[in-house]
C-alpha positions in Angstrom: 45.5 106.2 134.7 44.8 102.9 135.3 47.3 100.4 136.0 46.9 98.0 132.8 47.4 101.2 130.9 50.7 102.1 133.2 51.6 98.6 132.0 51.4 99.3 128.8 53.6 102.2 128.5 55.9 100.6 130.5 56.4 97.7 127.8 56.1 100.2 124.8 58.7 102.5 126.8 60.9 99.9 127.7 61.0 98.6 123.5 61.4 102.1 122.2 64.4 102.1 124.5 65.5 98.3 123.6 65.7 99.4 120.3 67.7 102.9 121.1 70.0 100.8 123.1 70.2 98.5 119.3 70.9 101.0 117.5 73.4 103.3 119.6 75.5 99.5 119.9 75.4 98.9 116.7 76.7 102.4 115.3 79.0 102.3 118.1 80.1 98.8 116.3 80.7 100.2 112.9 82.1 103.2 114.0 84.7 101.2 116.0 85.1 99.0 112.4 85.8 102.2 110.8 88.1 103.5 112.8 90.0 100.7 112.8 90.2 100.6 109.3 91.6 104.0 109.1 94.2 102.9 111.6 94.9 99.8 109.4 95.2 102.3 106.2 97.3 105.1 107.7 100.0 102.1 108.5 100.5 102.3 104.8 101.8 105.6 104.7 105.3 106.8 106.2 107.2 110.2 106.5 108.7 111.9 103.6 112.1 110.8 104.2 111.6 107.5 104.4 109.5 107.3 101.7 111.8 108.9 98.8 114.7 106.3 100.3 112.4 103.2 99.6 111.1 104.7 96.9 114.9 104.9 95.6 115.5 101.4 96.5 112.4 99.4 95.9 111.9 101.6 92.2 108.6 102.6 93.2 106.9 106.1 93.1 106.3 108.5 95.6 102.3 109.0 96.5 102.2 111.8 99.1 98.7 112.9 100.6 98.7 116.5 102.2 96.0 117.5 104.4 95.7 119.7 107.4 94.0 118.5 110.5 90.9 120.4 109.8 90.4 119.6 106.5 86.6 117.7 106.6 87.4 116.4 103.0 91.1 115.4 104.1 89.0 113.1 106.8 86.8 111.6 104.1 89.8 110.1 102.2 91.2 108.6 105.2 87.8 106.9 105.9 86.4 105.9 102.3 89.3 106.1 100.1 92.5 104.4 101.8 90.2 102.1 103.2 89.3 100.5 100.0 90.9 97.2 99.2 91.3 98.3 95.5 93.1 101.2 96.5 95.4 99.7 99.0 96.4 97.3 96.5 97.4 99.9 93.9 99.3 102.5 96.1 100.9 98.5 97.4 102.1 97.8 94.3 103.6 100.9 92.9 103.6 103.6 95.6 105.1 104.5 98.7 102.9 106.5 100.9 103.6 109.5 102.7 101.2 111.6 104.6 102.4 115.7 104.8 100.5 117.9 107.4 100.4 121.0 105.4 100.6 123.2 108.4 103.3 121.4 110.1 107.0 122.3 111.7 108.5 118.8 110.9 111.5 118.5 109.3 112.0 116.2 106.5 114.9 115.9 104.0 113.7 117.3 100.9 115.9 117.4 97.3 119.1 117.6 99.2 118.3 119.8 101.9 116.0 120.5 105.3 112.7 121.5 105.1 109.2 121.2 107.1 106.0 119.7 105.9 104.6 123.0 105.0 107.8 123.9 103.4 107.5 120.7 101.0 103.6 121.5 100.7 104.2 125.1 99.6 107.4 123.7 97.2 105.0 121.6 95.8 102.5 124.6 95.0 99.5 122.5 97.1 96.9 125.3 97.8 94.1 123.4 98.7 93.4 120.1 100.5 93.7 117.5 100.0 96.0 117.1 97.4 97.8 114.0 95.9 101.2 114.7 94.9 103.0 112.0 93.2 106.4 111.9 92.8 109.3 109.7 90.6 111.9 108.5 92.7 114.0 111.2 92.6 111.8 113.8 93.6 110.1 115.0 90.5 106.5 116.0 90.6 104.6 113.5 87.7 101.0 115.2 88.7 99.3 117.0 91.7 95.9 116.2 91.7 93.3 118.3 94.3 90.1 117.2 96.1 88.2 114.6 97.3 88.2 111.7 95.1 86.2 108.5 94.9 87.9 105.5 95.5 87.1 103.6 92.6 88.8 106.7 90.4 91.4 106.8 93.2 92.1 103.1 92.1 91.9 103.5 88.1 94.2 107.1 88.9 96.5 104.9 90.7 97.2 102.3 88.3 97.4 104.6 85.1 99.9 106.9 87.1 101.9 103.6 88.7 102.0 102.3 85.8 103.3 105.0 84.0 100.5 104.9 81.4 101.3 109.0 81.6 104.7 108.0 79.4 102.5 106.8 76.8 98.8 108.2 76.0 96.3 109.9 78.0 94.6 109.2 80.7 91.3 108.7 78.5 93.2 106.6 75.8 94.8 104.5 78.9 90.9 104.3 80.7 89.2 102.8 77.1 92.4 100.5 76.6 91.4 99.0 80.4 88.4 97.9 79.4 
């Protein structure tokens, strides 16, 4: 091989790897973005406890997402679902947020008594994840809803529930009178 054609190789080899090097920094960037996002999103939520005692005192609801650590789907509302600004807003205003690990020992005060996560999730007859439970004050289940959802139903969902549009036509009715 002659050594113009060594030279170019060397300058095609060295832009194919320019453009690796672009590309693995830049996902590397928005993966970073990402996760802090999550981070920013999981400070909405708090433990069970303290969640049904501002819940009492603020007269808000109870939103409660349970998920297990393994749970792919669980994973995918942390990252495109309580990320979203619309969504934020809405568990904000009429929510407070508690995350449940379905498979764990914790306790938690739960309708006058002791009880782990897992205890609440089974209470709560959550058999698949995740599911979002939401609760009145007092510790009444209002709806239990399972799966992945997209955060712009996740929003509307929110806002009919904390709004208590449930109290007065369904969820239909409530969506056509939004528009």
């Amino acid at each position: 091989m002659n050594t113009k054609m060594k030279i170019i190789i060397g300058v095609a080899l060295a832009a194919l790897l320019g453009v690796a090097g672009l590309t693995i920094s830049d996902s590397t960037k928005k993966s970073a973005e990402r996760d802090t996002k999550v981070t920013e999103a999981n400070a909405l939520f708090t433990n069970y406890t303290d969640a049904v005692s501002k819940a009492k005192a603020e007269g808000k609801m109870v939103l409660i997402d349970v998920y297990t650590d393994w749970c792919v789907w669980c994973k995918r509302m942390d990252k495109d679902v309580y990320t979203d600004p619309a969504v934020q807003q809405a568990m904000q205003k009429y929510f407070v947020s508690v995350k449940l690990d379905a498979e764990a020992a914790t306790e938690q005060n739960f309708r006058g008594g002791k009880s782990t996560e897992q205890g609440i999730a089974q209470n709560l007859k959550v058999t698949g994840y995740p599911t979002t439970v939401f609760l009145t004050a007092d510790e009444q289940v209002v709806q239990a809803v399972p799966g992945y959802i997209k955060a712009p139903d996740f929003a509307l969902a929110l806002r009919y529930i904390g709004s208590k549009g449930y109290e007065r036509q369904t969820f239909e009715e409530w969506k056509k009178a939004q528009s």
